[in-house]
C-alpha positions as CSV (number, residue, x, y, z in Angstrom):
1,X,5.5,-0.6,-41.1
2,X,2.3,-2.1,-41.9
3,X,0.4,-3.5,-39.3
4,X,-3.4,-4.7,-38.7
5,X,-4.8,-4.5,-35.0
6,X,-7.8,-6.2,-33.4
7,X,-10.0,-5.4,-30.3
8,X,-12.3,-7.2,-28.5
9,X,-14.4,-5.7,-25.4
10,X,-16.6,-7.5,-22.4
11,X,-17.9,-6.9,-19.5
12,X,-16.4,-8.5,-16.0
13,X,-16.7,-7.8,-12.3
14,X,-14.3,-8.8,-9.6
15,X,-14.7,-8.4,-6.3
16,X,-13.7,-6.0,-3.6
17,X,-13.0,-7.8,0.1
18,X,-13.7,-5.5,3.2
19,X,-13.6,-6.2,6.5
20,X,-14.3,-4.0,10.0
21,X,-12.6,-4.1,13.2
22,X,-14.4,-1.7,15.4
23,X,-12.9,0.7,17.6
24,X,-12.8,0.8,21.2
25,X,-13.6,4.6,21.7
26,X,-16.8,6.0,22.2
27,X,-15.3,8.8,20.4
28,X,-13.0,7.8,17.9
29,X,-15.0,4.7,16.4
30,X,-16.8,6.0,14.3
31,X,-13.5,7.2,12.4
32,X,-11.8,4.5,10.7
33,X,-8.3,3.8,9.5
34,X,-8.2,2.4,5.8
35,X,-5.5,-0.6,5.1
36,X,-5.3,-1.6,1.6
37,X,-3.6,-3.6,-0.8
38,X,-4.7,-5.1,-3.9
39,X,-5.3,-9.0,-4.5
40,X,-5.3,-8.7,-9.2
41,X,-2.7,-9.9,-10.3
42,X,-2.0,-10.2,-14.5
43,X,-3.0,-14.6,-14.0
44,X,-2.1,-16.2,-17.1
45,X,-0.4,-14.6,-20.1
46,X,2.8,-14.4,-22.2
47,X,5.1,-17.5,-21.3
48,X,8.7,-16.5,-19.6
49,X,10.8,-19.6,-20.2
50,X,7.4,-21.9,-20.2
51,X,6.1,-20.4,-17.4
52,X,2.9,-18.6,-17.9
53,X,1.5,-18.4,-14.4
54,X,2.0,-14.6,-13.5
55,X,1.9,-14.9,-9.8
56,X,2.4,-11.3,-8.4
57,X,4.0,-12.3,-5.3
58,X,5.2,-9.3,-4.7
59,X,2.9,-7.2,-6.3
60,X,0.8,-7.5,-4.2
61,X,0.1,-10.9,-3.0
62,X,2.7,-10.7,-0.2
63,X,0.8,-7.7,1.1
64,X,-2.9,-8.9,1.2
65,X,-1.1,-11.4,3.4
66,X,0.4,-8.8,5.8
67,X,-2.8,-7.7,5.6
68,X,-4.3,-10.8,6.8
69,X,-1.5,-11.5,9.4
70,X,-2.0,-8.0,10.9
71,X,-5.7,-9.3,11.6
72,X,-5.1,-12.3,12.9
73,X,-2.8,-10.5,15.7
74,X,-4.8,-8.1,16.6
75,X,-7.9,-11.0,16.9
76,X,-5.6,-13.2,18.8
77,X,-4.0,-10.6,21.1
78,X,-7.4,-8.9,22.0
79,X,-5.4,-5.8,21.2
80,X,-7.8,-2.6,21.4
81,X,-7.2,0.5,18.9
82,X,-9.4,3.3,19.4
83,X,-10.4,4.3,16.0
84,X,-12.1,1.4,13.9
85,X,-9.7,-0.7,11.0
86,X,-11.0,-1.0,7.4
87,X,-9.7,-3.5,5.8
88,X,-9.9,-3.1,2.0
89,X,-8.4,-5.6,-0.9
90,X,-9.2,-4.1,-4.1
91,X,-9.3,-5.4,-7.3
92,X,-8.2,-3.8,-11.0
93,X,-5.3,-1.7,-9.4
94,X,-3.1,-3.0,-12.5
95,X,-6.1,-2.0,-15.0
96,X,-5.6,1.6,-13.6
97,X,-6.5,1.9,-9.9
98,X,-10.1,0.4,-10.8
99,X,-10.7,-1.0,-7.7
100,X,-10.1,1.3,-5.7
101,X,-11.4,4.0,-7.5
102,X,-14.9,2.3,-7.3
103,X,-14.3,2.4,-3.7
104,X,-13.5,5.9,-3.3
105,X,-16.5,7.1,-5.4
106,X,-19.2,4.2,-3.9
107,X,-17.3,4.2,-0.7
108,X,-18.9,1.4,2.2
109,X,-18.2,3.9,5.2
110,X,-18.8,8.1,4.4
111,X,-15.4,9.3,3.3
112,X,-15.6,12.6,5.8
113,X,-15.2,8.9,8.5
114,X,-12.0,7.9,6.4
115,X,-9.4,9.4,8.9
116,X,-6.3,7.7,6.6
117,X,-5.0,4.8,4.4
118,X,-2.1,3.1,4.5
119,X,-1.4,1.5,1.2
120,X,0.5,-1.4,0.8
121,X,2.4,-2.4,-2.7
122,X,5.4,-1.8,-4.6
123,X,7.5,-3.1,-1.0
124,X,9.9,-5.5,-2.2
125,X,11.5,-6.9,0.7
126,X,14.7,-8.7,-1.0
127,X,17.6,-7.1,1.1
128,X,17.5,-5.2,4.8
129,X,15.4,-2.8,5.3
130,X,17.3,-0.2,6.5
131,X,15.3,2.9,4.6
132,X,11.6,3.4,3.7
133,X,10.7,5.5,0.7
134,X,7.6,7.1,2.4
135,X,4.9,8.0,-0.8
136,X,3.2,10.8,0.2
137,X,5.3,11.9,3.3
138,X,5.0,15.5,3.4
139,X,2.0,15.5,1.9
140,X,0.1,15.2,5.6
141,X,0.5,14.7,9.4
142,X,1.0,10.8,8.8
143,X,4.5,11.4,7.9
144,X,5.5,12.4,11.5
145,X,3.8,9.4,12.8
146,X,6.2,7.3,9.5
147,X,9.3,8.7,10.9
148,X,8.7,8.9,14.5
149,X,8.0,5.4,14.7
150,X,11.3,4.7,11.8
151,X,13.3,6.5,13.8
152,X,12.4,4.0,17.6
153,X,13.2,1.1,15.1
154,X,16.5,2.6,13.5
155,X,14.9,2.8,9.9
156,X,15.6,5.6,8.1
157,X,12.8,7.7,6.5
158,X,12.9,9.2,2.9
159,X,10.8,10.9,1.0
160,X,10.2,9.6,-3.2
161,X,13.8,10.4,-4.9
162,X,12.5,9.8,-8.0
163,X,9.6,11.8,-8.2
164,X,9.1,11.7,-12.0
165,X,8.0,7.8,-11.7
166,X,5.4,9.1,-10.3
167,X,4.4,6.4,-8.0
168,X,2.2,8.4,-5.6
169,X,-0.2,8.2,-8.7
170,X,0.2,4.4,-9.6
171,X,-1.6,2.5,-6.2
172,X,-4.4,3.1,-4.5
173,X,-3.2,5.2,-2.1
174,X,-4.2,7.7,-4.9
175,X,-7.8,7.0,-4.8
176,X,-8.2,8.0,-1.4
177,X,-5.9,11.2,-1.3
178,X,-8.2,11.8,-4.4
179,X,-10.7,12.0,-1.7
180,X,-9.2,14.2,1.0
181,X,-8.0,11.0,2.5
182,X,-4.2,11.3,3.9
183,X,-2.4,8.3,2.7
184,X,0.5,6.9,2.4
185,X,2.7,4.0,0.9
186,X,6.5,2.5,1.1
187,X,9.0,1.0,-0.8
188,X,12.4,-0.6,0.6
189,X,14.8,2.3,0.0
190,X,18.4,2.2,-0.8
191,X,21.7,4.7,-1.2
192,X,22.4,5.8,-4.3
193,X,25.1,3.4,-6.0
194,X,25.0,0.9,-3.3
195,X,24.3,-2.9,-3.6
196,X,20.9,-2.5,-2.8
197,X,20.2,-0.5,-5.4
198,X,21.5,-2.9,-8.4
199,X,19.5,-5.4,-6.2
200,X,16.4,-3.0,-6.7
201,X,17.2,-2.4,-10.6
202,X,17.6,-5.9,-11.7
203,X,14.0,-6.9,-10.2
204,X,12.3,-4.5,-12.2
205,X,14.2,-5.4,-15.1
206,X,13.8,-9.3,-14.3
207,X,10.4,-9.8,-12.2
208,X,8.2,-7.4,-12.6
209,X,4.8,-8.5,-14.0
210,X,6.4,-11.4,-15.1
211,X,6.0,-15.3,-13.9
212,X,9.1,-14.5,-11.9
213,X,7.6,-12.7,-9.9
214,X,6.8,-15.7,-7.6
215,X,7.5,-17.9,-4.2
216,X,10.7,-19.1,-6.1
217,X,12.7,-16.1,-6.3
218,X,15.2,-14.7,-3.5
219,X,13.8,-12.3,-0.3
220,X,14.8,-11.4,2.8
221,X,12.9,-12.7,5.8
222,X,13.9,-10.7,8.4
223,X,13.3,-7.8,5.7
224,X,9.9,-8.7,5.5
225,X,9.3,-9.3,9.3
226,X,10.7,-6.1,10.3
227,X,8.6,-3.9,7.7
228,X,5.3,-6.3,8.8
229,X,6.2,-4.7,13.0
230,X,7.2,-0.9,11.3
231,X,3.7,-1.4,9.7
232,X,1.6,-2.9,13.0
233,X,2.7,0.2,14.7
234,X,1.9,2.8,12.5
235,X,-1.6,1.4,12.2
236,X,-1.5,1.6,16.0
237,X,-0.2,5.2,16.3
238,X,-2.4,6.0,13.9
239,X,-5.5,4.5,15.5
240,X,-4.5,5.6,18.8
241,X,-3.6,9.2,18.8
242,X,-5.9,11.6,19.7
243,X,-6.3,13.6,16.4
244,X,-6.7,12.3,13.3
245,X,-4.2,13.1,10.5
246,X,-4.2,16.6,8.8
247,X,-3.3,17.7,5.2
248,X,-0.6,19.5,5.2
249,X,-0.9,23.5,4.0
250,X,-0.2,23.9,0.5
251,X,-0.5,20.1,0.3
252,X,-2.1,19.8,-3.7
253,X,-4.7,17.3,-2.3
254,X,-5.5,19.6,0.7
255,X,-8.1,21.9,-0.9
256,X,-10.2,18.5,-1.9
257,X,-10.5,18.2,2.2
258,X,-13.9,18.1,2.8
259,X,-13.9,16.9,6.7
């Protein structure tokens, strides 16, 4: 094999979108709950069939929109949470977490504030949701809040079965457990061998980071709507209860806990 290879460099900046919704509690406001997601994308590249136009719908456009949803109920309900929302849309999380890294070393609010992050990506809502692969479940208190409020909604709860992906390290939920930040993230779960599963497989193997990864291909509404309410209540809990989440002992990000 012979083969010749060419590199060119630049420099470019994109930009990181925050956003505050204060607490209610004299106490507790000055905490803050971090919800992410990122908004990159991989635009325009390789052509799939003469489509070019690398969308991302799933990853992670949908979810900078559930972001965006969640704010516009909480506005228009008046709702109070007692700890303070951060929202934060990073950028460069399919360069290799860039965004979000920049955010965890330059963070906007002190990270001993950050009380948690829910991370949304790598969902895919195209059949029921009936399970939720919780990243970073054991890892810190969150995951009782995750199940206890799976289990009011009839949604089973599982941990990563396939650790070696390694998925708690590929989103941004990584950044901030970098940080002594408990976090955590989901993807729609299935039983091993079932229909849900081949549905799983042949996404990655057809959509992912490809133009068909767009408006055009098949999802499950009422997937989608029940993860968004799963989601507006663990932010809730989360914001609400009385303690802030803990690491859990003999967590591998616990010793990094600087609060």
């Amino acid at each position: 094999l012979r083969a010749t290879m060419k590199f060119s460099s630049a420099d470019l900046s994109s930009d990181t979108i925050i956003a505050v919704l204060p607490g209610s509690d004299r106490r507790l406001r000055d905490e803050y709950v971090v919800v992410s997601a990122h908004l990159d994308g991989y635009g325009i590249g390789e052509p799939w069939n003469g489509d070019k136009i690398y969308n991302g719908a799933f990853d992670d456009v949908a979810y900078v929109a559930t972001l965006i949803d969640l704010a516009e109920k909480l506005h228009e309900s008046g709702t109070q949470l007692r700890r303070s929302l951060l929202f934060v849309v990073v950028t460069g999380e399919e360069k290799g977490l860039l965004g979000s890294k920049y955010f965890a070393a330059h963070p906007t609010i002190a990270k001993e504030k950050l009380a948690a992050d829910i991370n949304l990506d790598q969902l895919r809502p195209i059949f029921p949701l009936k399970t939720l692969t919780t990243i970073g479940l054991d890892e810190s208190s969150l995951g009782q809040t995750v199940r206890r409020v799976g289990q009011a909604m009839n949604i089973r709860i599982q941990p990563d079965p396939e650790p070696e992906r390694r998925l708690i390290q590929r989103s941004d939920n990584y950044s901030f457990m970098q940080i002594a930040v408990p976090a955590v993230g989901f993807v729609f779960g299935y039983e091993p061998g079932s229909p849900e599963e081949a549905v799983y497989r042949r996404w990655y193997a057809e959509r992912y980071h490809s133009p068909a990864d767009d408006l055009n291909q098949p999802w499950d509404p009422a997937a989608a709507a029940k993860f968004n309410e799963f989601f507006g209540k663990v932010v809730e809990a989360v914001s609400n209860a009385d303690q802030k989440p803990q690491w859990r002992a003999g967590s591998p990000f616990a010793h990094a806990d600087v609060r």
